[in-house]
C-alpha positions as CSV (number, residue, x, y, z in Angstrom):
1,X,134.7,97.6,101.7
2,X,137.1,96.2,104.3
3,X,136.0,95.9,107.8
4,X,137.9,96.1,110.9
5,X,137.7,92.9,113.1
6,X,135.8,93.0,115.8
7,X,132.5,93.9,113.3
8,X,133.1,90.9,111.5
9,X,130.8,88.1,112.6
10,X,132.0,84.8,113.5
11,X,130.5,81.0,112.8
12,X,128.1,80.1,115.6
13,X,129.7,76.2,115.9
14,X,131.5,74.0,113.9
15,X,128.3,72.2,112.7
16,X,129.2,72.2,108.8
17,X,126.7,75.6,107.0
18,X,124.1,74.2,104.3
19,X,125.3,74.0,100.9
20,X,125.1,77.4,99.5
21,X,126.6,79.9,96.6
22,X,127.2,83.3,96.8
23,X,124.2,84.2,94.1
24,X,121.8,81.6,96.2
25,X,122.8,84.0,99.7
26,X,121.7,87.3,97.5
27,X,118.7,86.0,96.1
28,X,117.5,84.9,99.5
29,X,118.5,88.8,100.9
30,X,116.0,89.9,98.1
31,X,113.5,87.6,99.4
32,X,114.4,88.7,102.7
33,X,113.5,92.4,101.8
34,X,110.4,91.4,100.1
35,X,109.1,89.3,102.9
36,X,108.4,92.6,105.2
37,X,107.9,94.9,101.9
38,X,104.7,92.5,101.0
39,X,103.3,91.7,104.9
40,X,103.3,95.4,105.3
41,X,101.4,96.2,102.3
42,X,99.2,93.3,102.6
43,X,97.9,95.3,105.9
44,X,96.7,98.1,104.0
45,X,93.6,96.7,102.2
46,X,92.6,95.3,105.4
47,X,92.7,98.4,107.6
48,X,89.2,99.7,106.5
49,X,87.8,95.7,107.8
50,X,89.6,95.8,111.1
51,X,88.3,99.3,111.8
52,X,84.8,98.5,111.4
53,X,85.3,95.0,112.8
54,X,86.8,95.7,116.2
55,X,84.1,98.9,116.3
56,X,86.6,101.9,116.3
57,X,86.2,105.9,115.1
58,X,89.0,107.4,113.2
59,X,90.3,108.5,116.7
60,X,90.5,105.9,118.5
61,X,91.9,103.8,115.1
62,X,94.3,106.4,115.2
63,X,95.8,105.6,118.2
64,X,95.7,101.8,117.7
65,X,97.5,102.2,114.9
66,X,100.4,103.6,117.0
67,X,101.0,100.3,118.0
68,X,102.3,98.9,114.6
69,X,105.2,101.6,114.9
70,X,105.4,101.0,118.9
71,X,106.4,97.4,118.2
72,X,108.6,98.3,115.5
73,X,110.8,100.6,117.3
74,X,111.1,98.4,120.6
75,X,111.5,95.5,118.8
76,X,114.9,97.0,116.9
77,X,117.0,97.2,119.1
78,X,116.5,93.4,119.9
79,X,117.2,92.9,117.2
80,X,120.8,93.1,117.2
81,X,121.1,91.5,120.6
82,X,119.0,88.6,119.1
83,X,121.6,88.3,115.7
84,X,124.6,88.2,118.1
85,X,123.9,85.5,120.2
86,X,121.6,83.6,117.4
87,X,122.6,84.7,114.4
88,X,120.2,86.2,111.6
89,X,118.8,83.3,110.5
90,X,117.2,82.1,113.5
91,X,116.4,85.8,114.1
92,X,114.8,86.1,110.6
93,X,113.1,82.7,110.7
94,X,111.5,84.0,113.9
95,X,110.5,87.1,112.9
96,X,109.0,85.7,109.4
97,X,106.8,82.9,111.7
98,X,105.4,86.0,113.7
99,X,105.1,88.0,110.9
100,X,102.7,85.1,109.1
101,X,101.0,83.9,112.4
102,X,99.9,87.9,113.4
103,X,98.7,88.8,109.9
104,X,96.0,86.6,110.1
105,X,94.8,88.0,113.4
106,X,94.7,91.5,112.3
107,X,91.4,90.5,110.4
108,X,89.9,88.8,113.6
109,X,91.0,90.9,116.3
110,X,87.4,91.6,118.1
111,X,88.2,94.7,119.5
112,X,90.7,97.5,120.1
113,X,93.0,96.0,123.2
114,X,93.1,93.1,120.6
115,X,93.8,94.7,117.3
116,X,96.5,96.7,119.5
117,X,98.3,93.7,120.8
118,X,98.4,91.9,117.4
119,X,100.1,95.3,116.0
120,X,102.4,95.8,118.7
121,X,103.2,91.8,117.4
122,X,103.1,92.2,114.0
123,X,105.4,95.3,114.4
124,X,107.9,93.9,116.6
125,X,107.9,91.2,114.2
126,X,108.7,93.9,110.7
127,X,111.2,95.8,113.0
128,X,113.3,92.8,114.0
129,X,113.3,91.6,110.5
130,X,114.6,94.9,109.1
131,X,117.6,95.1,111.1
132,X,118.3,91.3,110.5
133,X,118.2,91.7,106.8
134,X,120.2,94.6,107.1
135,X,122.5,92.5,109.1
136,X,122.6,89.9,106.6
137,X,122.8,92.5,103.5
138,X,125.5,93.9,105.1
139,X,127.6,90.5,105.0
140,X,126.4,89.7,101.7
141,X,127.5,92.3,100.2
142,X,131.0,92.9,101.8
143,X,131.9,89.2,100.5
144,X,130.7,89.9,96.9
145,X,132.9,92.7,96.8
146,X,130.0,94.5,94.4
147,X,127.3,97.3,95.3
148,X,124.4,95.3,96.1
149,X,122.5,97.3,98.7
150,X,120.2,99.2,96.7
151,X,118.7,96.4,94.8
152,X,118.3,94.7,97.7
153,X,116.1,98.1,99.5
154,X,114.5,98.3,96.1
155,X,113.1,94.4,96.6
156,X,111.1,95.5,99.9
157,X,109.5,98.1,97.8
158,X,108.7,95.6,95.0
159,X,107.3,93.6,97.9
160,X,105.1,96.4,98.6
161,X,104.0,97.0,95.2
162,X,103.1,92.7,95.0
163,X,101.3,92.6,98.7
164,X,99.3,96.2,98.1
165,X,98.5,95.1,94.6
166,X,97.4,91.5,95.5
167,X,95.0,92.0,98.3
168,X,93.1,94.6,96.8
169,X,92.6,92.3,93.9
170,X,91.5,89.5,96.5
171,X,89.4,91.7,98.5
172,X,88.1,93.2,95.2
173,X,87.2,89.0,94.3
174,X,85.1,89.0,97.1
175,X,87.6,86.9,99.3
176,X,87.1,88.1,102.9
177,X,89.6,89.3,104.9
178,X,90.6,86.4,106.7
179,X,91.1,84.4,103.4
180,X,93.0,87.0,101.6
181,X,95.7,87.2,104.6
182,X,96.2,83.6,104.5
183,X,96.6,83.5,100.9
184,X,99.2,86.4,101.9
185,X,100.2,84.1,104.5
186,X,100.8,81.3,101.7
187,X,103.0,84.0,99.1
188,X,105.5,84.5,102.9
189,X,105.7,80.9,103.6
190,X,106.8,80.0,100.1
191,X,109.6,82.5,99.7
192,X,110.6,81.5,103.7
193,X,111.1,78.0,102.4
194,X,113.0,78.7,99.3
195,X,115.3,81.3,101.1
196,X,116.1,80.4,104.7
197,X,118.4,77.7,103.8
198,X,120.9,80.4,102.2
199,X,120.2,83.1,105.1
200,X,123.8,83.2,107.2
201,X,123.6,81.9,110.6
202,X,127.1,83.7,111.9
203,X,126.8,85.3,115.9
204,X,128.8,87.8,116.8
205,X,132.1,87.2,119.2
206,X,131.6,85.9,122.6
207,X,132.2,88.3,125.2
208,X,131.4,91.6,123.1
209,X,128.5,94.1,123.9
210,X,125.1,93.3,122.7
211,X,123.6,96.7,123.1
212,X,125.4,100.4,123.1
213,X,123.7,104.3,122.6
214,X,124.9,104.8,118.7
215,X,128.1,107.3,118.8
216,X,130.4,109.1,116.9
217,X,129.9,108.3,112.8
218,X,127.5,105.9,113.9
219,X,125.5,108.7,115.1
220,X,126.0,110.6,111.8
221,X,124.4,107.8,109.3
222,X,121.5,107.3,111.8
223,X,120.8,111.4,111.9
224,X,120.9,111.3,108.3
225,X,118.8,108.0,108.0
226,X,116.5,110.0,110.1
227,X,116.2,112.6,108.0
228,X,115.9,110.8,104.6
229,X,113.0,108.9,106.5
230,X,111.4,111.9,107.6
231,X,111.5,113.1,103.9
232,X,109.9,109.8,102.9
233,X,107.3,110.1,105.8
234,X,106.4,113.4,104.3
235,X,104.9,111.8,100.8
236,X,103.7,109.3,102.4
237,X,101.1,111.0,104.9
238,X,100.8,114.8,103.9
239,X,101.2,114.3,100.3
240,X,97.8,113.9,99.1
241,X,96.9,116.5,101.4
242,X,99.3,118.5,100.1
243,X,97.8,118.5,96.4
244,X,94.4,118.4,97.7
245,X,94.6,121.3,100.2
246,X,97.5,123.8,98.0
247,X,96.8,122.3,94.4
248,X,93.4,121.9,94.5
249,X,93.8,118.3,93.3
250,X,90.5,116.1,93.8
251,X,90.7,114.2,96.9
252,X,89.9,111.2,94.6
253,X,93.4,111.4,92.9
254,X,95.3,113.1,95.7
255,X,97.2,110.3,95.8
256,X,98.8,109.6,93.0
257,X,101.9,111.5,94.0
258,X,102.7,108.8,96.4
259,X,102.3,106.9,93.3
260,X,104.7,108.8,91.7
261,X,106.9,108.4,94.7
262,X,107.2,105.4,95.1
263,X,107.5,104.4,91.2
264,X,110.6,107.1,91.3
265,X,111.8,104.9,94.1
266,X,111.5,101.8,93.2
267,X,112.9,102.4,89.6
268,X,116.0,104.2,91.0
269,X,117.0,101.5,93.5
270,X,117.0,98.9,91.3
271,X,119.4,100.7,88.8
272,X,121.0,102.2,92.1
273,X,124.0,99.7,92.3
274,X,125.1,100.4,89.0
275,X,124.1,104.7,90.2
276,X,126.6,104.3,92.9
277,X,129.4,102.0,91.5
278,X,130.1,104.9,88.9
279,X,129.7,107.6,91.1
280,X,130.8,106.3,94.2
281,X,128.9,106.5,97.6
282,X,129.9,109.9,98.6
283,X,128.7,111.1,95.4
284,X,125.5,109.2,95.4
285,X,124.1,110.8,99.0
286,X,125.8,114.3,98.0
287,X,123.6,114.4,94.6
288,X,120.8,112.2,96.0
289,X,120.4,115.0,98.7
290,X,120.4,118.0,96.4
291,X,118.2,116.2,94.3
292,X,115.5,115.4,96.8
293,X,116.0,118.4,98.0
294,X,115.0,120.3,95.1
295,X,111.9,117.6,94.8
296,X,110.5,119.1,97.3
297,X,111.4,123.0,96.5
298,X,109.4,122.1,93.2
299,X,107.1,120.7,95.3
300,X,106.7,124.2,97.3
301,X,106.9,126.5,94.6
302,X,105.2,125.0,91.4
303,X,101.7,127.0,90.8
304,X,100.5,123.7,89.2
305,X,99.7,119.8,89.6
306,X,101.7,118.6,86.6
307,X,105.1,120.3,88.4
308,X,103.9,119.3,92.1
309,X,104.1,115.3,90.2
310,X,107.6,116.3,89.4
311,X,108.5,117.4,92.2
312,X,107.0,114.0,94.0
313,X,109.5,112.0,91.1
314,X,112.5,113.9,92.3
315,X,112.2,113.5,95.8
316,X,111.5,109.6,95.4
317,X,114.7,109.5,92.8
318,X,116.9,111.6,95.2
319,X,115.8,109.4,98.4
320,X,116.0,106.1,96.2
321,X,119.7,105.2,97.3
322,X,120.7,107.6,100.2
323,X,119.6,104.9,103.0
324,X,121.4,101.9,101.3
325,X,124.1,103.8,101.1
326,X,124.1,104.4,104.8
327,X,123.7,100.6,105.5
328,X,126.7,100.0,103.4
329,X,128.9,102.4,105.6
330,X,127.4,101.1,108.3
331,X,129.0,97.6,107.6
332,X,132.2,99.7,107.0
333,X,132.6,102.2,109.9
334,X,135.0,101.0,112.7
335,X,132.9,103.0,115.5
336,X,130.7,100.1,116.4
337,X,129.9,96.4,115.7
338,X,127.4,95.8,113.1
339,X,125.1,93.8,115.0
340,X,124.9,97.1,117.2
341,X,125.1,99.7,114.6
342,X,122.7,98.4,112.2
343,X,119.4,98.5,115.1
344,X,120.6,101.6,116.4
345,X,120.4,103.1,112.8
346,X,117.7,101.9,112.1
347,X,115.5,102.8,115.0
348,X,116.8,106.7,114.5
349,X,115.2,106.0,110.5
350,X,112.3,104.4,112.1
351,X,112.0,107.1,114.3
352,X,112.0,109.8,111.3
353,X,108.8,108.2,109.7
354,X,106.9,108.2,113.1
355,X,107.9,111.7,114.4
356,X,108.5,113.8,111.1
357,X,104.9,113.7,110.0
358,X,103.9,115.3,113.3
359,X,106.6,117.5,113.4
360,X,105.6,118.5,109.3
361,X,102.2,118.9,111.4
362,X,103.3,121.4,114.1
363,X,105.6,123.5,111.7
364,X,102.5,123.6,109.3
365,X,99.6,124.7,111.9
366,X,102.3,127.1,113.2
367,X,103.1,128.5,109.4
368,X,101.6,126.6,106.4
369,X,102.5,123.1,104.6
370,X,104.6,125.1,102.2
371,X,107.3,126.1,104.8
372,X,106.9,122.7,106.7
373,X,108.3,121.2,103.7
374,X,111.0,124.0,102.7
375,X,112.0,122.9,106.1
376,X,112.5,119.8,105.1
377,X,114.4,120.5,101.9
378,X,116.5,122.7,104.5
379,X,117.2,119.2,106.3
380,X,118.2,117.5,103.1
381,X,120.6,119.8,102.6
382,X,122.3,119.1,106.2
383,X,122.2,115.6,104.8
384,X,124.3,116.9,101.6
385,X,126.8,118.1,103.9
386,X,127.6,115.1,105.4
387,X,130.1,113.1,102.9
388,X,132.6,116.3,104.6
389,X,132.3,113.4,107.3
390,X,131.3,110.2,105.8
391,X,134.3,109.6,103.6
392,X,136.5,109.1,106.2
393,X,135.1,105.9,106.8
């Protein structure tokens, strides 16, 4: 997992670091990766309040809504900029203060220029933090000299499970809106005070490049970041339709392949350290691929429900690990700095889960869902390919 010099990060001062252990620094990465995993779920309940409260159609909520992933994918690469002159922890602290002080005003915002600008907030604020903690992930894990990546990733899906889970429970209650973000609020401001003292608080060398266009292997992990993305963008918005509309699933349970999904998912990263250690990373994304990959050929070809389910639990098990994976190479590649590498990566996945949807849109209106998502398996496969590349790192 060695690292060639001018990626390593370097102490910001000679102020002496809080006290801290190795196991306190990865415990505070999970906490790190749960922070986001939790605010963004915690959204979710209240999306049907704002709607009605700031007097929007589904249209015009539609495009609102862009502006959660508008701030995300300016805010990224920022990010990096931000980590190498501050370090992540300032950068994480930051984007953890926004991230409570926005949540809030998603409930109250009176109208759509002011649900818009809280978004384009509240997103800048998830984006920054995912790079950061990648960042950080990145470091931890080198030093440890174990696989770590995946259960970290796995934590910001527990996070999702724990923020979805507890607002619909509050709003269920009867708490409003307001009152069940700030009890949201409350869960983030806890884990920010038990974790930030461990987060690192390195900058990058004086006199390097805060910002560069990704190239070369860099380019690689982000395409297939991208792609693994796009595949996850897929269950996420066209697989209820995709059981309602081919499998004539009620609309009322349409969802539960996300379910499925996202169980798969979950459950696989946080076994997916131990996955890759014995097979090793090139092995991991070369099987993770295929099996995603024929996820979602099950997906297209079952007749029934009960295979289109196992087709959802394959594509969430093959998916599971492929991205942490890339984030560890990214920390290992020589092409470009982490602190450079990391945003640029992640603002090609980022860009998968925006843009794949529509494209799965276009392809389907041009043909049907069935070959939009053969195209996708087609995609994963490109992905399989790419340890040909990869190992050399």
């Amino acid at each position: 997992m060695g690292v060639a010099g001018d990626n390593a990060l370097c102490p910001p001062d000679h102020r002496p670091h809080v006290h801290s252990t190795p196991r306190a620094q990865q415990h505070a990465t999970r906490a790190a990766f749960f922070m986001p995993g939790f605010a963004m779920a915690a959204w979710a309940p209240i999306v049907p309040f704002a709607k009605a409260r700031a007097g929007l159609d589904e249209a015009s909520l539609g495009l609102v809504l862009l502006c959660l992933g508008l701030g995300s994918l300016l805010a990224m690469p920022l990010a990096g900029v931000l980590c190498a002159r501050r370090g992540c922890r300032q950068v994480m602290l930051g984007a953890s203060v926004l991230m409570c002080l926005s949540l809030p005003l998603l409930a109250l915002a009176p109208g759509a220029l002011a649900l818009g600008a809280v978004l384009l907030a509240f997103g800048a604020a998830v984006g920054v933090m995912d790079c950061a903690m990648n960042i950080q992930a990145v470091v931890v894990e080198r030093e440890s000299g174990r696989t770590l990546m995946s259960g970290f990733h796995a934590f910001y899906s527990v996070g999702g499970f724990a923020g979805a889970g507890a607002l619909t429970l509050l709003l269920s209650l009867g708490l409003s809106p307001w009152l069940a973000c700030l009890a949201a609020v409350a869960v983030l401001l806890g884990l920010l005070g038990a974790a930030a003292g461990h987060w690192r608080r390195e900058r990058a060398a004086p006199g390097g490049a805060v910002f560069a266009w990704p190239h070369g292997i860099v380019l690689l992990i982000g395409a297939a970041c991208f792609v693994v993305f796009l595949a996850e963008g897929a269950m996420l918005d066209w697989g209820a339709v995709f059981l309602a509309q081919e499998r004539a699933v009620e609309p009322e349970r349409a969802g539960s392949g996300y379910v499925v999904f996202s169980l798969a998912m979950t459950a696989c990263r946080l076994v997916g350290d131990r996955v890759v250690d014995a097979l090793g990373r090139m092995r991991a994304v070369l099987g993770g691929s295929l099996l995603a990959c024929a996820g979602f050929l099950v997906l297209a070809w079952a007749p029934w429900p009960a295979g289109s389910l196992l087709g959802f639990a394959l594509v969430g098990m093959g998916c599971s690990n492929i991205v942490p994976v890339m984030f560890s190479l990214a920390g290992a590649q020589r092409a470009m700095p982490e602190t450079l590498a990391i945003p640029a990566i992640s603002t090609l996945g980022y860009a998968g889960i925006l843009a794949g949807p529509a494209l799965i849109g276009f392809i389907a209106h041009a043909s049907s869902l069935v070959a939009a998502l053969l195209w996708v398996a087609a995609a994963l496969l490109a992905v399989a390919a790419t340890p040909c590349w990869l190992r050399r790192i």
